[in-house]
C-alpha positions in Angstrom: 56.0 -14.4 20.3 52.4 -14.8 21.9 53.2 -12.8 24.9 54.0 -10.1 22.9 50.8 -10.3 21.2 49.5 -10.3 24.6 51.4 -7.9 25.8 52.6 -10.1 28.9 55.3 -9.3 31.1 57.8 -11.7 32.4 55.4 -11.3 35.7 52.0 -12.4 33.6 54.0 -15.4 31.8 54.9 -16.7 35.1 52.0 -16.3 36.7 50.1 -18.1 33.7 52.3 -20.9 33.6 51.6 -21.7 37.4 48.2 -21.0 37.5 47.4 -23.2 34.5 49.9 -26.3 35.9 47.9 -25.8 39.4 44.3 -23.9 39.6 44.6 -24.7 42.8 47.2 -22.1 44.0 46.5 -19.6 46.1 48.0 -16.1 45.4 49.8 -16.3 48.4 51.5 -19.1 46.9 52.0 -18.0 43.2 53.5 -15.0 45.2 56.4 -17.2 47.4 57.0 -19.2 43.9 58.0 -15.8 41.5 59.5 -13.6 44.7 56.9 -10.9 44.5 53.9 -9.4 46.9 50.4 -10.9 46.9 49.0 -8.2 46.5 50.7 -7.5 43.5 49.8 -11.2 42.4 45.9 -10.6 43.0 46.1 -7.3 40.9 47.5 -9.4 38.2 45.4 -12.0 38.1 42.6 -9.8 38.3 43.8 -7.3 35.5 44.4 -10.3 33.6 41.3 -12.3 34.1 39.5 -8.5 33.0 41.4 -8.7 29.9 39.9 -12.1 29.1 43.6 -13.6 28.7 43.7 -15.4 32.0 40.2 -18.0 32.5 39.2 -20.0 34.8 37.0 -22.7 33.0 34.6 -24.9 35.3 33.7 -28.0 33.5 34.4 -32.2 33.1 37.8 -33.1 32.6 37.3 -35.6 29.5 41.2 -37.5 30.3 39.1 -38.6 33.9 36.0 -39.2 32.7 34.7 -41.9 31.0 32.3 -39.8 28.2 32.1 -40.6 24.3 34.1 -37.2 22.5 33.6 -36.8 18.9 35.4 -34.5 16.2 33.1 -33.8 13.8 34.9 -32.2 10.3 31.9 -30.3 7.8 32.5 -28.8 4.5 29.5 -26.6 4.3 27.5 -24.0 2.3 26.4 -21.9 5.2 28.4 -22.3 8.0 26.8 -19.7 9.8 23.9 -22.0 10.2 26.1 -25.1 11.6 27.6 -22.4 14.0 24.5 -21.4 15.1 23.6 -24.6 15.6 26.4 -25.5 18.3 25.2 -22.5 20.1 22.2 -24.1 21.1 22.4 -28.4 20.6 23.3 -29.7 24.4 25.7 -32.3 22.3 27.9 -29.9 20.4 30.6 -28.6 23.4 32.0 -26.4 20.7 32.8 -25.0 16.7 35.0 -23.8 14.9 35.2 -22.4 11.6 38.2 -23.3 9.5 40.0 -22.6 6.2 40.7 -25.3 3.9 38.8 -28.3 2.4 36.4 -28.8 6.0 34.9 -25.2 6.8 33.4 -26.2 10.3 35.3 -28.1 13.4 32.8 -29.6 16.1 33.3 -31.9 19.3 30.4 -33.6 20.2 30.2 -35.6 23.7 27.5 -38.1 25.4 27.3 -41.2 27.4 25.8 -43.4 24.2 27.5 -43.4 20.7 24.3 -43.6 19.1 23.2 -40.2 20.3 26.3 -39.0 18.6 26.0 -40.8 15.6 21.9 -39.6 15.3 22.9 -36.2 16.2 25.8 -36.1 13.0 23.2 -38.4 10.7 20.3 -35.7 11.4 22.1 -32.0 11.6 24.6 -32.5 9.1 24.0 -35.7 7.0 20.5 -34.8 6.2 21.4 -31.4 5.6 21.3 -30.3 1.8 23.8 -27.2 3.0 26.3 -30.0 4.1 28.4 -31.3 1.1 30.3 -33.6 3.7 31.0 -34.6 7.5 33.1 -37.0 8.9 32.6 -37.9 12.8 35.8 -39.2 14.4 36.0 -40.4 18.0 38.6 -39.3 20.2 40.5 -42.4 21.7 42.8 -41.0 24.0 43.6 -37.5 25.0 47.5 -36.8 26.2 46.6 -33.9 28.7 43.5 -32.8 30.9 41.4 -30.9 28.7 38.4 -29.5 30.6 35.1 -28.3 28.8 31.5 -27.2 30.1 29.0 -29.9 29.0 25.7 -29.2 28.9 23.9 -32.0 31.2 20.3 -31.4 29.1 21.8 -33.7 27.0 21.1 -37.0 28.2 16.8 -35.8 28.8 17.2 -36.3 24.5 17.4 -39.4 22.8 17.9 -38.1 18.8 16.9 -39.7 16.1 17.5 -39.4 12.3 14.2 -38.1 11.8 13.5 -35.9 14.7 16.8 -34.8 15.5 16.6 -33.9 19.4 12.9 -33.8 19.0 10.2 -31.2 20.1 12.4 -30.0 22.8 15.5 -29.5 21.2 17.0 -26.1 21.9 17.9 -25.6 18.5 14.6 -25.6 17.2 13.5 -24.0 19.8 15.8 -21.2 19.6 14.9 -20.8 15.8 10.9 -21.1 16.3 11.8 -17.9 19.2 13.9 -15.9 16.1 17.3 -16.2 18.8 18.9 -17.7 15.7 20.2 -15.4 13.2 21.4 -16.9 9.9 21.7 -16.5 6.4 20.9 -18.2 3.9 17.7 -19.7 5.9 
């Protein structure tokens, strides 16, 4: 089970469960709702937020907003380098590196498709290290799902050529040596 894993009591579960249903709640309430103290509530929370299993994650709920979200599926060479990459491009919200025929997992988000489709044509079409991507766009999403975007994003206007030109952070971050891959 996960909160095994975890190591989660009955206590942490519970406290999870209604903190991610409603942010919102105040300890005093989470406390009324599972029968215990609120101090004992606040000590959880806090030893679990110190543990890293509990977050609170500020950010644009992409269910209520109305923002273009891309997957993005790479088979790669050096997938170091595409991670790297999403570290630093104000497009890319996240990566993920997978097993099986696609090595990399990205989703993309702006206000204008084109930016997405420039950013996937330039970073990863026109990448020899890329042996194929595939950009999907997300249609619908069932539940809120709340990510950080990086508002930079929309002072760029890539292109196939240029990418996010001059001042994209990527480029940036490599011409500084804050990029460390292999294989460059």
């Amino acid at each position: 089970m996960i909160s095994e894993k975890l190591k989660l009591d009955d206590i942490d579960r519970q406290i999870i469960s209604l903190v991610q249903e409603d942010p919102a709640l105040t300890h005093t309430e989470i406390a009324t709702k599972i029968n215990r103290s609120q101090p004992t509530v606040g000590m959880r929370i806090k030893k679990l937020e110190k543990s890293g299993i509990l977050q609170f994650q500020p950010g644009i709920n992409f269910k209520k907003v109305d923002l273009h979200l891309a997957t993005v599926e790479i088979k790669t060479k050096n997938p170091e380098e595409i991670l790297a990459m999403a570290r630093h491009c104000p497009f890319m919200l996240n990566a993920f590196r997978l097993s099986g025929e696609h090595n990399i997992f990205i989703l993309l988000a702006s206000s204008k498709l084109q930016k997405l489709d420039n950013i996937v044509n330039y970073h990863f079409r026109n990448n020899p290290q890329v042996q194929n991507a595939s950009m999907e766009l997300v249609i619908e999403i069932a539940k809120d799902f709340i990510l950080p975007i990086d508002f930079d994003s929309e002072d760029h206007d890539p292109t196939l050529e240029e990418g996010c030109g001059e001042s994209c952070k990527y480029k940036i971050a490599k011409k500084k040596g804050l990029v460390q891959v292999t294989g460059d």
